[in-house]
Structure formats: C-alpha cells, structure tokens
C-alpha positions as CSV (number, residue, x, y, z in Angstrom):
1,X,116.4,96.5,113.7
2,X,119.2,97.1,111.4
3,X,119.2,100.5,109.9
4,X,120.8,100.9,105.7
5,X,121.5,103.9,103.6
6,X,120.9,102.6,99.7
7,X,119.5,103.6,96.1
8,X,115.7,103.9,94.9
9,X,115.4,103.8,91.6
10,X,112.8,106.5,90.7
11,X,114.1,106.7,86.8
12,X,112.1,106.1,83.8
13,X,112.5,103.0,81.5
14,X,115.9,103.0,80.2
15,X,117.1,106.3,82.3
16,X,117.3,105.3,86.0
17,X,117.0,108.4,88.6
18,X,117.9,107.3,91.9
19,X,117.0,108.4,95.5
20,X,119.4,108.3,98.4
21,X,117.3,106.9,101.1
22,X,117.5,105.7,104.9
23,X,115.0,102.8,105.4
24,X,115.2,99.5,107.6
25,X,117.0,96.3,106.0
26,X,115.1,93.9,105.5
27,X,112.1,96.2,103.9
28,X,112.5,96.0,100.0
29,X,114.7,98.8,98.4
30,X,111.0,100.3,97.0
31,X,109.4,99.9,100.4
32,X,109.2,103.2,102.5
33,X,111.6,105.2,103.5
34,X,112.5,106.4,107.0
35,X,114.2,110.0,105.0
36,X,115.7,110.9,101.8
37,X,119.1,111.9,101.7
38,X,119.9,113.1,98.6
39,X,119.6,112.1,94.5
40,X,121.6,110.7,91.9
41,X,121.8,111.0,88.5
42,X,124.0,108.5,86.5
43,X,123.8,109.9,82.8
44,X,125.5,113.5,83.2
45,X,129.3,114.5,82.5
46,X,129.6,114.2,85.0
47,X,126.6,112.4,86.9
48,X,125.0,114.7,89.4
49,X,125.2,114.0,92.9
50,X,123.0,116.0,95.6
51,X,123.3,114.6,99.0
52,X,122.4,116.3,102.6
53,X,125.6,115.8,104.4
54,X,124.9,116.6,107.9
55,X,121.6,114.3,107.7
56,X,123.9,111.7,106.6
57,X,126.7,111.8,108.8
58,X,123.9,111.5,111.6
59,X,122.4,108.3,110.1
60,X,126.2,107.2,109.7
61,X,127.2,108.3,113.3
62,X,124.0,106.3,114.9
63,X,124.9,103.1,113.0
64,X,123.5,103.2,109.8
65,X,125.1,101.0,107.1
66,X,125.8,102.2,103.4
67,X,125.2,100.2,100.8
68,X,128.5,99.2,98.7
69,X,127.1,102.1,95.9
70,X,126.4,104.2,98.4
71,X,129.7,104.0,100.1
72,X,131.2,105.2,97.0
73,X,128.9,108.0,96.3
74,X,129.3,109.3,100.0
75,X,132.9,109.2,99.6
76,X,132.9,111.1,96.3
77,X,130.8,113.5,98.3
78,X,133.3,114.2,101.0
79,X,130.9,112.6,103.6
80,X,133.1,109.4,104.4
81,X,136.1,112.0,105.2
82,X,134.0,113.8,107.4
83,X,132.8,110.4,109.0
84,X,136.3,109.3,109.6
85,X,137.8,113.0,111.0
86,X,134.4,113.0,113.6
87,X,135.7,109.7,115.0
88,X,139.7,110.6,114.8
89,X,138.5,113.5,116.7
90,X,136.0,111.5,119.5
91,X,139.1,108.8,119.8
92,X,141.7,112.0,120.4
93,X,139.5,113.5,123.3
C-alpha cells in the first residue's frame, strides 16, 4: 500500500488552514491520517510554515511520496536538502 505526504485543508470558509499529513493514497485527502507533520498557513507575509523535520525525513526515507505542494513546502523547509545529503552520504559509504 502506497504511502503519500499531502495537504488537509482544516481552514474556514474563504481562509484555508492546512495540515501536513502522512495517510495511505488512495484514502481521500479528508480521510484519516496515519500522523501530522506539520501546518501551513497561506495568508501571512510571509505564509507560516511549521513542519517536524526528522518525522518527515523518516516518512521520506521509508518511501513515502510528497505531493507536488508538498514537495515545494518541504523544500522551502530545508527538508528536501536534508533528504538528498542522507542519500549522497548512504551512496558515499
């Protein structure tokens, strides 16, 4: 069973709030969720991010795929560099 990393919209009408969350892919994006990872909030300056980077660079490391938004809020977060220097590092031993 594939695993994915995407966006729950928890927000009000007209002022999404979004949850970072780890659930199996073919389960709805407001079924339940296997963890939280973090949140996001679009309408700051700039929009707060809040995301537990070791939990997800362990989803990440055990297969689990990011969403296309969530690819680009992991990478803002540093957590796609770190992805990439744990692998250079497993390849150079």
């Amino acid at each position: 069973m594939a695993v994915k990393i995407k966006l729950r919209r928890i927000g009000a009408k007209k002022h999404p709030f979004y949850r970072m969350v780890v659930g199996d892919a073919p389960v709805a994006t407001g079924g339940k969720a296997l963890e939280i990872l973090g949140t996001y909030d679009p309408h700051g300056d700039p929009p707060a991010l809040s995301v537990q980077a070791e939990r997800a660079l362990h989803w990440l490391q055990r297969g689990a795929e990011p969403t296309d938004s969530v690819r680009q809020l992991l990478r803002r977060a540093g957590v796609m560099r770190q992805l990439a220097e744990l692998k250079a590092a497993a390849k150079g031993q």
